[in-house]
Jmol script that loads the backbone (N, CA, C; Angstrom):
load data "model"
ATOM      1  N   UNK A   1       9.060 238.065-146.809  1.00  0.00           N
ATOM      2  CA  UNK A   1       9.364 236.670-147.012  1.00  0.00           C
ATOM      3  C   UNK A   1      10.084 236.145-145.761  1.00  0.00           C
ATOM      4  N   UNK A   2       9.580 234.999-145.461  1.00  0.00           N
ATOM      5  CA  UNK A   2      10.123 234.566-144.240  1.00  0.00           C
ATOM      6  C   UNK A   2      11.938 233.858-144.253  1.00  0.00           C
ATOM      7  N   UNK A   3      12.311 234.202-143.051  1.00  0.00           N
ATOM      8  CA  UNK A   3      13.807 233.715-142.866  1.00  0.00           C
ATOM      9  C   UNK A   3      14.122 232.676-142.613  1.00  0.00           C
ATOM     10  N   UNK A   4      14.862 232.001-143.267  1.00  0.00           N
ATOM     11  CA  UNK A   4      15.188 230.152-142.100  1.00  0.00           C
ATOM     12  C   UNK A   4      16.693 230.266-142.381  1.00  0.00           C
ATOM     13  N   UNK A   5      16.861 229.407-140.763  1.00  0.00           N
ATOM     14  CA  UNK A   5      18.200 229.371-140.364  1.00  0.00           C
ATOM     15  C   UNK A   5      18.844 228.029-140.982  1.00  0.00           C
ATOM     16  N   UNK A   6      19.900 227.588-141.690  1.00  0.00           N
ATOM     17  CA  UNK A   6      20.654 225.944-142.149  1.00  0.00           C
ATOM     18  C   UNK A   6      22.207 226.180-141.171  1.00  0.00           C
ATOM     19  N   UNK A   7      22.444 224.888-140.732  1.00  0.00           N
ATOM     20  CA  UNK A   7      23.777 224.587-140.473  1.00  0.00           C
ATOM     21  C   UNK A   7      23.970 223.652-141.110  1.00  0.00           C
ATOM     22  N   UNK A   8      25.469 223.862-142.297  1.00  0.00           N
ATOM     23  CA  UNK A   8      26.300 223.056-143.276  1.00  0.00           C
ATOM     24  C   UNK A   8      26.660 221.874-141.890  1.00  0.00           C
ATOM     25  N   UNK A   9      26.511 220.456-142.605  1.00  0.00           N
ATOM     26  CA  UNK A   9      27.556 220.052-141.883  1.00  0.00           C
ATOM     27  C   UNK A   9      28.661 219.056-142.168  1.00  0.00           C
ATOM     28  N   UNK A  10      29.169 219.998-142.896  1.00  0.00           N
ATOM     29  CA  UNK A  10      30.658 219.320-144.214  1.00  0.00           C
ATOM     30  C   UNK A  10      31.131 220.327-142.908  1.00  0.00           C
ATOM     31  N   UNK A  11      31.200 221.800-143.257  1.00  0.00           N
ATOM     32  CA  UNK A  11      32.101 222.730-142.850  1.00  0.00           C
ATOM     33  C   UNK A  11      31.353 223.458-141.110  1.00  0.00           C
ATOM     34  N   UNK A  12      30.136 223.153-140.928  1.00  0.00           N
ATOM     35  CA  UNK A  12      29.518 223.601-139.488  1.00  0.00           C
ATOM     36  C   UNK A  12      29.109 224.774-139.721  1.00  0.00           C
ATOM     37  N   UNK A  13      29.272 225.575-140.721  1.00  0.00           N
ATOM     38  CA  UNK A  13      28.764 227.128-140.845  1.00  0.00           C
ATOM     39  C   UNK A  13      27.398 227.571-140.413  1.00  0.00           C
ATOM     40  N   UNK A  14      27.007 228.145-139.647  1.00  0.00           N
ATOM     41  CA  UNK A  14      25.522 228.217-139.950  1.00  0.00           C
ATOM     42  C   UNK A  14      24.809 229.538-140.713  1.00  0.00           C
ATOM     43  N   UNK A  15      23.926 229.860-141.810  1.00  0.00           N
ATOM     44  CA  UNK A  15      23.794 230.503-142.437  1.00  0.00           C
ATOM     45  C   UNK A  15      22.068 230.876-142.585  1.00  0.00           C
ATOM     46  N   UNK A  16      21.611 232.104-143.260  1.00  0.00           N
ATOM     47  CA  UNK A  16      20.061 231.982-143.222  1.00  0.00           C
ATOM     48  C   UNK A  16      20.008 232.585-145.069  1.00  0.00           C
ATOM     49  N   UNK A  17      18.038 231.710-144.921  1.00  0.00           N
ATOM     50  CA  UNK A  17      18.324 232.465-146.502  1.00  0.00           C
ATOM     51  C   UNK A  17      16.500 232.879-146.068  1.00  0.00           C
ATOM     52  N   UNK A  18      16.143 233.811-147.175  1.00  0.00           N
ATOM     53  CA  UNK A  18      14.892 234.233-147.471  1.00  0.00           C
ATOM     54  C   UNK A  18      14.366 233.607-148.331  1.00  0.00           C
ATOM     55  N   UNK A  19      12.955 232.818-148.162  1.00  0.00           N
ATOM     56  CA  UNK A  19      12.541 231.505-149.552  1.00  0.00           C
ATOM     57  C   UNK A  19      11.075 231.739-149.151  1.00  0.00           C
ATOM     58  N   UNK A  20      10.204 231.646-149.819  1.00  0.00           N
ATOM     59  CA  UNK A  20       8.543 231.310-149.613  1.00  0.00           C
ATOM     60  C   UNK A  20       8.668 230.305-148.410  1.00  0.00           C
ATOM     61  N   UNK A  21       7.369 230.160-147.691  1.00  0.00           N
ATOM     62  CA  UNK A  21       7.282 229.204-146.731  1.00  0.00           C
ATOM     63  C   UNK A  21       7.079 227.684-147.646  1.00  0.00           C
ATOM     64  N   UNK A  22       6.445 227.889-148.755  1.00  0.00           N
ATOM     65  CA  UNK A  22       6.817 226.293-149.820  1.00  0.00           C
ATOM     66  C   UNK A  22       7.917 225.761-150.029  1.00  0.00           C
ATOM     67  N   UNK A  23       8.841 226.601-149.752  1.00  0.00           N
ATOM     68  CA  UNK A  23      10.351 225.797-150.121  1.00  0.00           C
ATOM     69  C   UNK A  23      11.498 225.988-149.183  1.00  0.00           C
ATOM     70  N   UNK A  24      10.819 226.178-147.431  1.00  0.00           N
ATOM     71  CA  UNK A  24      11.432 225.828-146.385  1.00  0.00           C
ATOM     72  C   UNK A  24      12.112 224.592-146.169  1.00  0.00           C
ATOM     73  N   UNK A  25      11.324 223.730-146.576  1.00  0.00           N
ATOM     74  CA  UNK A  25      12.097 222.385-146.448  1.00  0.00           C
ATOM     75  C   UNK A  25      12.651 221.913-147.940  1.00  0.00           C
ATOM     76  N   UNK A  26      12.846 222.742-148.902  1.00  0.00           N
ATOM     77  CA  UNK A  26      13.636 221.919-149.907  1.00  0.00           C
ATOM     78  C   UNK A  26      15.221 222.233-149.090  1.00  0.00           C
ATOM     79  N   UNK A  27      16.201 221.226-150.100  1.00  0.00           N
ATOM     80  CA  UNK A  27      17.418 221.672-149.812  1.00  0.00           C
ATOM     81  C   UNK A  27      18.294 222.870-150.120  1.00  0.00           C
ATOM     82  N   UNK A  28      19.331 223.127-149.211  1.00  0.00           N
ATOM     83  CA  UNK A  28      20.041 224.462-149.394  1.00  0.00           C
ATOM     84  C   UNK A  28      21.361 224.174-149.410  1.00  0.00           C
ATOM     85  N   UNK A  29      22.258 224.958-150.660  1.00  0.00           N
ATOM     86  CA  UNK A  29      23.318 224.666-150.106  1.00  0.00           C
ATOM     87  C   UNK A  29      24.138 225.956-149.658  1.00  0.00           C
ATOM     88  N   UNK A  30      24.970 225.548-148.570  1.00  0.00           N
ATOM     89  CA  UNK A  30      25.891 226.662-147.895  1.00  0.00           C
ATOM     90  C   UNK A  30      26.606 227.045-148.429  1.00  0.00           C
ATOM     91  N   UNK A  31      26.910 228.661-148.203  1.00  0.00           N
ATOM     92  CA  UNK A  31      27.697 230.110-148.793  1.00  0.00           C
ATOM     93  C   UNK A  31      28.858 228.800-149.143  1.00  0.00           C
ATOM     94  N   UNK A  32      29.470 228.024-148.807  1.00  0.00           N
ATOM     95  CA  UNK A  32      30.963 227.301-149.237  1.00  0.00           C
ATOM     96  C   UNK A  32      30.672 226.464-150.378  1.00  0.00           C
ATOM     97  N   UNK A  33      29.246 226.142-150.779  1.00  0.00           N
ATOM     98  CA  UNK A  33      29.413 225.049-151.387  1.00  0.00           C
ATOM     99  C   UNK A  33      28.800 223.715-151.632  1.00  0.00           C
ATOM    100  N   UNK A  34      28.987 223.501-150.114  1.00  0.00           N
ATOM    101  CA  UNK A  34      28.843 222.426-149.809  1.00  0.00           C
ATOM    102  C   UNK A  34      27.187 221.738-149.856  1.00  0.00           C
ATOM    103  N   UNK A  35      26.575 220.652-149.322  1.00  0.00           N
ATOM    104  CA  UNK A  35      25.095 220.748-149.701  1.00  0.00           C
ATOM    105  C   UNK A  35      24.812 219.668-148.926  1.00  0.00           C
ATOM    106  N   UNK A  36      25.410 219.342-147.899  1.00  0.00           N
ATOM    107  CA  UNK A  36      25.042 218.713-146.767  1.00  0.00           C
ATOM    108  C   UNK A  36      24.666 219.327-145.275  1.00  0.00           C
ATOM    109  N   UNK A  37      23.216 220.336-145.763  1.00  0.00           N
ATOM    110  CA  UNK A  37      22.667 221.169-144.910  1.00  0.00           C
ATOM    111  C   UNK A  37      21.496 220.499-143.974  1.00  0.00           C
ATOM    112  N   UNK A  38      20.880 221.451-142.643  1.00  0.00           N
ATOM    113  CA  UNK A  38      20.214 220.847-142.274  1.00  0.00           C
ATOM    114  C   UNK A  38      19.503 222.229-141.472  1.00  0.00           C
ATOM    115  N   UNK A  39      17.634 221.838-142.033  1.00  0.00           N
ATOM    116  CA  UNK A  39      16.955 223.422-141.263  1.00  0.00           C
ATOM    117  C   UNK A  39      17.370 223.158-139.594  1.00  0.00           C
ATOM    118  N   UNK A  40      17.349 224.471-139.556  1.00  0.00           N
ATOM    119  CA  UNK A  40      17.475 224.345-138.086  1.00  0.00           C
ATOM    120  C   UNK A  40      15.913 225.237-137.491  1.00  0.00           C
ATOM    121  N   UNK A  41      15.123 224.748-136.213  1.00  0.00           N
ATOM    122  CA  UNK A  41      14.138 224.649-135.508  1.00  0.00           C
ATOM    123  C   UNK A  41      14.625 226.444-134.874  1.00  0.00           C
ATOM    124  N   UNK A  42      13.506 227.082-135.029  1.00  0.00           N
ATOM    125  CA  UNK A  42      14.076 228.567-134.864  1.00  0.00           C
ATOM    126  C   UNK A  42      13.610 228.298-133.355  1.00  0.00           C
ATOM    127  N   UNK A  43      14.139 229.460-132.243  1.00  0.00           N
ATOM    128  CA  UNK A  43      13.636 229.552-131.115  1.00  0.00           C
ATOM    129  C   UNK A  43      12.132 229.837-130.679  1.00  0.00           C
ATOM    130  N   UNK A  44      11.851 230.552-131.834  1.00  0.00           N
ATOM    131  CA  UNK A  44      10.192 230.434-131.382  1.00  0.00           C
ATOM    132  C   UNK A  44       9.083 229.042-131.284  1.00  0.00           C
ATOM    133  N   UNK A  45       9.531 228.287-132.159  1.00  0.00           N
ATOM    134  CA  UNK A  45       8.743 227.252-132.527  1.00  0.00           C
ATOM    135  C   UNK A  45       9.028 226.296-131.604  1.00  0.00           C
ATOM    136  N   UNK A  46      10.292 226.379-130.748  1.00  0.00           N
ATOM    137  CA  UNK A  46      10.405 225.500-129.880  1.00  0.00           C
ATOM    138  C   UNK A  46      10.025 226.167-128.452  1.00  0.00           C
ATOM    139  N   UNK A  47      10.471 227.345-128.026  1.00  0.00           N
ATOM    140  CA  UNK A  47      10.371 228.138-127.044  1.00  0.00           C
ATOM    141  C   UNK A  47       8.268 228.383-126.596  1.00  0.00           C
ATOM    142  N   UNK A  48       8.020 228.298-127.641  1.00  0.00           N
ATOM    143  CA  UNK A  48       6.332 228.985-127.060  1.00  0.00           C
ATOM    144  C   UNK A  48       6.254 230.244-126.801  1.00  0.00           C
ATOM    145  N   UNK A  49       5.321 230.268-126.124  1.00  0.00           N
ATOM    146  CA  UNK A  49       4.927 232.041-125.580  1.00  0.00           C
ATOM    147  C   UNK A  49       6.475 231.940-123.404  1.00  0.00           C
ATOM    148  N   UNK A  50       6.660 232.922-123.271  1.00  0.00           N
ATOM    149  CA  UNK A  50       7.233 233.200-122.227  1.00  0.00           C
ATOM    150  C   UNK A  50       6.877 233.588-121.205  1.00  0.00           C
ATOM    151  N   UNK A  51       5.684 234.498-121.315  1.00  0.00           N
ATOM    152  CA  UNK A  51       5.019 235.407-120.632  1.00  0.00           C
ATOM    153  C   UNK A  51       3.720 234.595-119.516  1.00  0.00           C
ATOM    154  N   UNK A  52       3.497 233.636-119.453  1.00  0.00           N
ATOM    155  CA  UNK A  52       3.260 232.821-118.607  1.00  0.00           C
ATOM    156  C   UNK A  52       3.654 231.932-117.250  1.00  0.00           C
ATOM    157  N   UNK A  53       3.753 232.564-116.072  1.00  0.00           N
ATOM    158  CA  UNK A  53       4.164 232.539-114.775  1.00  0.00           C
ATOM    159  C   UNK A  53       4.388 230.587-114.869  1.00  0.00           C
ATOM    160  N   UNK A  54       5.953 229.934-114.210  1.00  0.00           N
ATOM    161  CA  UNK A  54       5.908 229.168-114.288  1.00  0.00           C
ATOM    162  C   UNK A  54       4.670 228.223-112.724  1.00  0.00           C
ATOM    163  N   UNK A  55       4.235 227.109-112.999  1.00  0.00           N
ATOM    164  CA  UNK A  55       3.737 226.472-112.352  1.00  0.00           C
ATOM    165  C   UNK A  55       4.178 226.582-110.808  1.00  0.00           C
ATOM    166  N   UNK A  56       3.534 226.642-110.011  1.00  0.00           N
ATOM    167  CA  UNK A  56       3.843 226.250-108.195  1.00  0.00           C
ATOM    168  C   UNK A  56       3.853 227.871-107.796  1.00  0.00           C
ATOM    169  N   UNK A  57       3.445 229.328-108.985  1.00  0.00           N
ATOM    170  CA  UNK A  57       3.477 230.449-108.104  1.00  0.00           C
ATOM    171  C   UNK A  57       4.342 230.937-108.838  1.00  0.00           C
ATOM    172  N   UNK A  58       5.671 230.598-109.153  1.00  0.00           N
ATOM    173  CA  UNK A  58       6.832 231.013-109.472  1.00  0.00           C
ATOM    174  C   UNK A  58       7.374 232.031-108.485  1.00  0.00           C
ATOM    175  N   UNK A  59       7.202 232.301-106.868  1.00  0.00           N
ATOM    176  CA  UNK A  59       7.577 233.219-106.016  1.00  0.00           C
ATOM    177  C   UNK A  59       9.173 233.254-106.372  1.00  0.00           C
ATOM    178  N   UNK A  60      10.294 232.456-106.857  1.00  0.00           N
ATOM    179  CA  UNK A  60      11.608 232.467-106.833  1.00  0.00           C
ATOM    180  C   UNK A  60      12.201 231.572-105.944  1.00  0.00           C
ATOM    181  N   UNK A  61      13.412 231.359-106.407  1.00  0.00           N
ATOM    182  CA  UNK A  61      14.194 231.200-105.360  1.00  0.00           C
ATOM    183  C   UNK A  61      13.886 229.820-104.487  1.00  0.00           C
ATOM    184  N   UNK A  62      14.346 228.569-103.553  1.00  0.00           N
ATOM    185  CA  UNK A  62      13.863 227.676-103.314  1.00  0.00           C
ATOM    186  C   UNK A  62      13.430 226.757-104.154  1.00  0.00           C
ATOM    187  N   UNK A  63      13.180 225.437-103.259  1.00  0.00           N
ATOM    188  CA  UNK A  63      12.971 224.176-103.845  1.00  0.00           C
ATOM    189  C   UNK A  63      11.642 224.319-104.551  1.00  0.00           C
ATOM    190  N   UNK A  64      10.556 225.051-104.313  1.00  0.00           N
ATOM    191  CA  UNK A  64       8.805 224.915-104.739  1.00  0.00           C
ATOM    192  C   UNK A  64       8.507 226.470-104.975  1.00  0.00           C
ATOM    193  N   UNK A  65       9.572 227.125-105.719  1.00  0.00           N
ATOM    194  CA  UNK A  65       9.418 228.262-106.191  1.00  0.00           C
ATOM    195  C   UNK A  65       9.032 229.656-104.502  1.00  0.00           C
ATOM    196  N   UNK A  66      10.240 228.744-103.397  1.00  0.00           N
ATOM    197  CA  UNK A  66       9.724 229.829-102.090  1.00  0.00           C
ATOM    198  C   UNK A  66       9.410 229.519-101.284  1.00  0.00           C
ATOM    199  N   UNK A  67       8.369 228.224-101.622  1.00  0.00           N
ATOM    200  CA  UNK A  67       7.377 228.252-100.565  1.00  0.00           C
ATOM    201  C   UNK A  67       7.971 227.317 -99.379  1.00  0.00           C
ATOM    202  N   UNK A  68       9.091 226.095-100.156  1.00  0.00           N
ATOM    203  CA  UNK A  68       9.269 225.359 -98.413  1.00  0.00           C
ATOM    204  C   UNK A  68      11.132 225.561 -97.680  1.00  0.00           C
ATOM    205  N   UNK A  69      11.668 226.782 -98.834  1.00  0.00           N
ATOM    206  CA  UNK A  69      12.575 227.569 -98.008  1.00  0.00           C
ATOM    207  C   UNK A  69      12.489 229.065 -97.591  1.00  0.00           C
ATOM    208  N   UNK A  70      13.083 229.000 -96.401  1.00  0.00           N
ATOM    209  CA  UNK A  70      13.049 230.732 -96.092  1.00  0.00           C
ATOM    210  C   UNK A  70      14.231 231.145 -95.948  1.00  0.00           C
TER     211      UNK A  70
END
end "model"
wireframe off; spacefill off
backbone 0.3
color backbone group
């Protein structure tokens, strides 16, 4: 069962629970109580794949990844 991350924000806690992917977006309330939660966007879904060389070469280092400092 998949994991999702909530940050309370009465108290700021941030907490995870295990739920079907159907009831990702219902509401949750936090270990305190409280029930003014909000999903939070996991790093994958925002991040993408990594493993893809950035644009211009990616040589390092320099203004154009190298190429117009030495």
């Amino acid at each position: 069962m998949p994991r999702y991350e909530y940050r309370c924000r009465t108290c700021g806690s941030t907490f995870e629970l295990s739920r079907p992917m159907a009831e990702s977006s219902a509401p949750a309330d936090c270990p305190s109580g409280h029930d003014d939660t909000v999903k939070l966007l996991s790093a994958v879904a925002v991040g993408g794949t990594t493993s893809a060389p950035a644009a211009g070469g990616g040589g390092g280092g320099g203004c154009c990844g190298g190429g117009c400092c030495g």
